[in-house]
BATINU-93857 format. One record per residue (C-alpha): y, z, x; residue in one letter. Coordinates in steps of 0.1 Angstrom, whole numbers, plus 5000, padded with zeros to 4 digits. Layout:
YZXa...
***
This chain:
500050005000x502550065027x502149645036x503549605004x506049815004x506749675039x506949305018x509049384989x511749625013x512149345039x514249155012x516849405011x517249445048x515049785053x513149575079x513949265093x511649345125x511049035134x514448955140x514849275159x511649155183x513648845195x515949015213x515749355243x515949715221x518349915234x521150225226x524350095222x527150355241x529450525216x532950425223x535750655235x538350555215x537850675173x536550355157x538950185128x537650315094x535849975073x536550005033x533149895032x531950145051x533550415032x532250244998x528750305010x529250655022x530750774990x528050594965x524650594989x524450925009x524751244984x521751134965x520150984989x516851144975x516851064942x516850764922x517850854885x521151104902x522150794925x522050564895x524550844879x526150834905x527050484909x528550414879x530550734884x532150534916x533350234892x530349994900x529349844870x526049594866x525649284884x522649044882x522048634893x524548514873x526948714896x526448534926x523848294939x522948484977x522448784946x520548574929x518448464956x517848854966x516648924934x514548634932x512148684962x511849084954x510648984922x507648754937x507049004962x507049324931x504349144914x501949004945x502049384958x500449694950x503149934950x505250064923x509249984926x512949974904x515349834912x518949794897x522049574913x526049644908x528849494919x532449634927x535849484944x535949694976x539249604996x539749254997x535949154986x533549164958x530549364972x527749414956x525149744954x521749754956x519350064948x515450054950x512850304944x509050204961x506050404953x503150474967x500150724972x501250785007x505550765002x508250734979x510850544990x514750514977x517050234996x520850214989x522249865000x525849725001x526449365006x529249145016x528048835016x531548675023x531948885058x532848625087x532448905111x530249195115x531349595110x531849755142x528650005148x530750275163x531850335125x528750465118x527450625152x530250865145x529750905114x526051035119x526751185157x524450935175x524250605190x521950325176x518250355181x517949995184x519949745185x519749345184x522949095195x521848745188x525448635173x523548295165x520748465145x521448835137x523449145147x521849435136x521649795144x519350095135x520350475139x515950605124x515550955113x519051095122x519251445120x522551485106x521351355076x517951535068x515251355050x516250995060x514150755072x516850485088x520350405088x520950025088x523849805098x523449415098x525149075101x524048755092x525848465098x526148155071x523447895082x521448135109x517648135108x517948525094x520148415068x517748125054x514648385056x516648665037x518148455015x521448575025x524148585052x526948855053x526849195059x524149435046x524449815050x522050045043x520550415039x516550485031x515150775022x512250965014x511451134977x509951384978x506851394958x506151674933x503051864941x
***
């Protein structure tokens, strides 16, 4: 079961490992200098991490933050997300929900993404945020100071993928990974995601009830 959970996450973002095998892993050095707060960022932080347990309080919780429903019609990289993790739902094994929203966040319409995958062995819950108009990536020291460390790995292919992982970061108890990414329009990431633009997100584990 955790194959498919593996299949149906990769969609969103939660894995993209085989982009991150092209390229050295590595820890990215903090920077010295405080790192320019990203609206985007701050978006995230205020929807994804308080309830980053628990399904049914973050979908409270999100439309508490002004994000309101969002679905293909929205827009077609959206569309195409929604699309392959409804193949990969029904040719796995695993158990998942999953509801989208979309919100203007400074000068672009992002869009939210939370997921719930379960299993015998875990329960999963994934908060997303996409940009899929971002020209440029977010700048990584935003969110190593944000959760006191630098990137566990780390991937700069600016032809393919730039992505960044902080796993199990113990400021925030209970999470499995922290990710940052950016895809650019036409890249070999972007065409087997089925979009380009900038994907941030938080997963965590549920715990189960005994």
């Amino acid at each position: 079961m955790i194959g498919a959970l593996s299949r149906l996450a990769m969609v969103f973002g939660i894995a993209l490992c085989g982009w991150f095998a092209l390229a050295e892993r590595g820890i990215k050095a903090s920077a010295a200098v405080e790192p320019v707060v990203d609206v985007r960022f701050e978006a995230f932080r205020d929807v994804c991490v308080d309830d980053r347990h628990d399904y049914a309080a973050l979908q409270i919780r999100v439309l508490a933050e002004g994000w309101r429903p969002a679905g293909a019609r929205d827009h077609p990289e959206l569309e195409a997300l929604l699309g392959r993790s409804a193949a990969l739902e029904l040719a796995g094994d695993a158990g998942a929900s999953l509801e989208s929203y979309g919100k203007p966040v400074g000068t672009t319409n992002a869009y939210l993404v939370l997921t719930h995958l379960i299993s015998e062995q875990i329960d999963l819950v994934g908060c997303f945020l996409y940009d899929f108009a971002a020209a440029e990536p977010i700048d990584p020291d935003i969110i190593s100071a944000w959760i006191g460390a630098a990137p566990s790995d780390t991937v700069d292919q600016p032809d393919v993928i730039i992505g960044h992982s902080w796993n199990a970061p113990e400021s925030l108890p209970g999470t499995w990974d922290v990710y940052l990414a950016f895809l650019p329009e036409g890249s070999a990431a972007a065409a087997e995601t089925g979009f380009s633009g900038i994907v941030l997100k938080i997963t965590s584990v549920d715990p189960k009830e005994e």
